[in-house]
Backbone bond lengths (Angstrom), bond angles and torsions (degrees), N, CA, C in turn:
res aa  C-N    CA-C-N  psi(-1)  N-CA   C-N-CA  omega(-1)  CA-C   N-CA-C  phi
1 X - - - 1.453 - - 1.536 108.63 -
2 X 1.169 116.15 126.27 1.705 133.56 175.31 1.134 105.20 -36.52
3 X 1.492 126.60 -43.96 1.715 131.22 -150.87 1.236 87.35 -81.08
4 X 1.727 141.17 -64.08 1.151 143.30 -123.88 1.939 88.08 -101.81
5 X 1.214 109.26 -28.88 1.600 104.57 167.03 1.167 112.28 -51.73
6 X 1.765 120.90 -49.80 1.437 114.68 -164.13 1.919 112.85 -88.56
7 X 1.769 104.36 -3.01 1.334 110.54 -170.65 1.464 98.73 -67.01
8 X 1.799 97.10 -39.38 1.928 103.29 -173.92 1.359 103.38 -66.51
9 X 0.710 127.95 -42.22 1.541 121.64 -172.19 1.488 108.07 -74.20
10 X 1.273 136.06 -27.89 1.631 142.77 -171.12 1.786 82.31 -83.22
11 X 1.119 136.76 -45.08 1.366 127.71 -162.33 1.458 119.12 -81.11
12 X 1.624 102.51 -33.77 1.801 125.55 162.52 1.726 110.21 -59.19
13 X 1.055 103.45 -71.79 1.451 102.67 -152.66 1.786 101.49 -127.72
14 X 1.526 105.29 23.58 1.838 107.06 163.39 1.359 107.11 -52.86
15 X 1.039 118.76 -43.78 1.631 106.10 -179.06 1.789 148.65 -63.28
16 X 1.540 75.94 -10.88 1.610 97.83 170.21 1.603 117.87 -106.25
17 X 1.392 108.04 7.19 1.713 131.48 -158.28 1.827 82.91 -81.96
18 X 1.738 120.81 -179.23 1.070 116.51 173.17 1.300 100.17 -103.57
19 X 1.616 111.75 -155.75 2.098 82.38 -161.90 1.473 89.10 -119.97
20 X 0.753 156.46 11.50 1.558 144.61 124.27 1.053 121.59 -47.23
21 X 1.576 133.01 -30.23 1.719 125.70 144.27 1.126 106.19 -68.95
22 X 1.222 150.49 -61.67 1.107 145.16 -177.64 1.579 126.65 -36.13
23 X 1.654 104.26 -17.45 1.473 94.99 -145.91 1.936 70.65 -128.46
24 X 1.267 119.29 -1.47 1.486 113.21 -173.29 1.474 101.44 -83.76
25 X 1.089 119.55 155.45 1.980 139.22 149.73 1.166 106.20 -14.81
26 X 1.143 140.99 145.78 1.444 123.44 133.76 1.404 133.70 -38.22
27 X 1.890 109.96 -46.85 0.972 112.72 156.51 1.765 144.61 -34.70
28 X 1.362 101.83 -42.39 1.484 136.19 -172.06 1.444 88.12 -86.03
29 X 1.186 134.02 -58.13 1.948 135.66 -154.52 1.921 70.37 -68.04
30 X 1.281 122.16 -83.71 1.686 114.96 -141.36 1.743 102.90 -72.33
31 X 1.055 128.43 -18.05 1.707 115.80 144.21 1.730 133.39 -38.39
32 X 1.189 76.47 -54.25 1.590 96.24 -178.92 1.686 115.07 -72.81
33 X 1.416 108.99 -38.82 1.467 110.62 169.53 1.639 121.96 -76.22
34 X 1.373 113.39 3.41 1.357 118.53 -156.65 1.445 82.03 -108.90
35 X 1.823 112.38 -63.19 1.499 96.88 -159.10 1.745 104.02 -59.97
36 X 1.359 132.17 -42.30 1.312 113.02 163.68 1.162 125.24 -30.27
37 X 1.259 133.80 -74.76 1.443 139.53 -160.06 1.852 101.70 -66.52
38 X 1.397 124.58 -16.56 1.557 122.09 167.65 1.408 89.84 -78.52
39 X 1.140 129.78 -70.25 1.916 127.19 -150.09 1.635 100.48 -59.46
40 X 1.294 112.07 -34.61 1.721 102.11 168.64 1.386 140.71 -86.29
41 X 1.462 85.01 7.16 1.521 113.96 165.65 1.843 96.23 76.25
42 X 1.370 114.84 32.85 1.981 99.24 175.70 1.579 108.37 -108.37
43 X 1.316 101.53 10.34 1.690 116.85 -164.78 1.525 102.48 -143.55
44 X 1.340 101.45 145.46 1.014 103.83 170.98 2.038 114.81 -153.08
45 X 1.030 125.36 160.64 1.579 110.51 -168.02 1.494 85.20 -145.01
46 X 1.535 99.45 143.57 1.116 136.54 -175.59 1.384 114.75 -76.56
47 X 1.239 120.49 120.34 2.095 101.71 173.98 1.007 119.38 -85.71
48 X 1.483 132.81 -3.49 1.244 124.59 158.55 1.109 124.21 -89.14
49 X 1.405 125.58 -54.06 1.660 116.72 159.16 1.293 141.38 -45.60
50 X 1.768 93.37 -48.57 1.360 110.23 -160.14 1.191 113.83 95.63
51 X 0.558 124.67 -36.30 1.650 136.17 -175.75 1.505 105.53 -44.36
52 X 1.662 106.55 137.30 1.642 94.18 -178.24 1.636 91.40 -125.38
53 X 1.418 93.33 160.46 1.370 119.47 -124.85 1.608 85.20 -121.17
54 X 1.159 144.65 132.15 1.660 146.28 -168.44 1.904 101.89 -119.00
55 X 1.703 117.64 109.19 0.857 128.28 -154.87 1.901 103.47 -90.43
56 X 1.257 114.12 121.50 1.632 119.86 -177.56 1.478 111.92 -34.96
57 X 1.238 123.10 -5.52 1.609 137.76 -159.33 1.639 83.05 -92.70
58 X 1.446 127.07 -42.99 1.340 135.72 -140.52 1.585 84.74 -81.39
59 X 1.885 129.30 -37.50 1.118 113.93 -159.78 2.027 115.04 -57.67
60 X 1.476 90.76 -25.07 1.864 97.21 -173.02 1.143 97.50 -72.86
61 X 1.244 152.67 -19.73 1.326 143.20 -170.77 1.787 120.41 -68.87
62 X 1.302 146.25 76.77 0.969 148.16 162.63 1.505 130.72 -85.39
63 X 1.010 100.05 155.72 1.784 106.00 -179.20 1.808 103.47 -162.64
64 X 1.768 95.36 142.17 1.964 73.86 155.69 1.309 90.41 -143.40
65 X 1.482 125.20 -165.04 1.470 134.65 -159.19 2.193 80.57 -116.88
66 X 1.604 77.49 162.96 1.823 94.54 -174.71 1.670 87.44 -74.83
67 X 1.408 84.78 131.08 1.597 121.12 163.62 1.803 101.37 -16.26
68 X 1.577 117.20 -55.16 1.359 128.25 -164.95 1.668 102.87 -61.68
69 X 1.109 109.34 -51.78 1.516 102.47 176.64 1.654 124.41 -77.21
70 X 1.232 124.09 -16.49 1.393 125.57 160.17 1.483 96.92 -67.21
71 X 1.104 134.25 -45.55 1.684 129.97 -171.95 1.540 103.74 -63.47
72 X 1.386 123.88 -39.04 1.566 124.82 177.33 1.764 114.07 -78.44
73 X 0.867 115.08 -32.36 1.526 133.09 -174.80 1.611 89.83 -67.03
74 X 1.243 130.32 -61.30 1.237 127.04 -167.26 1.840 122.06 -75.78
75 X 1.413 91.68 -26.41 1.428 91.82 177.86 1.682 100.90 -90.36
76 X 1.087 128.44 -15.82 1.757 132.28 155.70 1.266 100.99 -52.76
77 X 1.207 112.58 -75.91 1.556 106.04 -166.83 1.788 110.84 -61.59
78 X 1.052 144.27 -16.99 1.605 159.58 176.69 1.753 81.22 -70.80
79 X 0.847 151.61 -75.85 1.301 167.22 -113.54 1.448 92.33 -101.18
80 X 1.262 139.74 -48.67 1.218 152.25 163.15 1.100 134.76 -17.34
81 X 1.604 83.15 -67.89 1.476 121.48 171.49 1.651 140.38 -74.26
């Protein structure tokens, strides 16, 4: 399910998000990431299922966060725990 894809990721790496994702619904964060990923053509949703559909275009797409905040993110979550 789309929602619970973007919940893991809002719970991983929300903190490096900008704060209008950050500060949106879940609902609102995986709306908002969906109609993007349809208008750029890396998504696509099904009308009978619903089901959205992750376009092979999507695999080239990478990014990561500066080294400094994976180093804080982890000792947060260590800290957690």
């Amino acid at each position: 399910d789309f929602e619970r894809f973007v919940s893991i990721c809002k719970s991983r790496y929300g903190p490096g998000w900008g704060v209008q994702h950050r500060r949106a619904k879940l609902q609102e964060a995986a709306s908002e990431l969906k109609a993007f990923l349809v208008e750029w053509r890396l998504a696509r949703e099904d009308p009978a299922s619903g089901m959205v559909l992750l376009m092979p275009a999507l695999g080239r797409v990478t990014g990561e966060y500066p080294a400094e905040f994976d180093e804080k993110l982890s000792a947060d979550l260590a800290a957690k725990e």
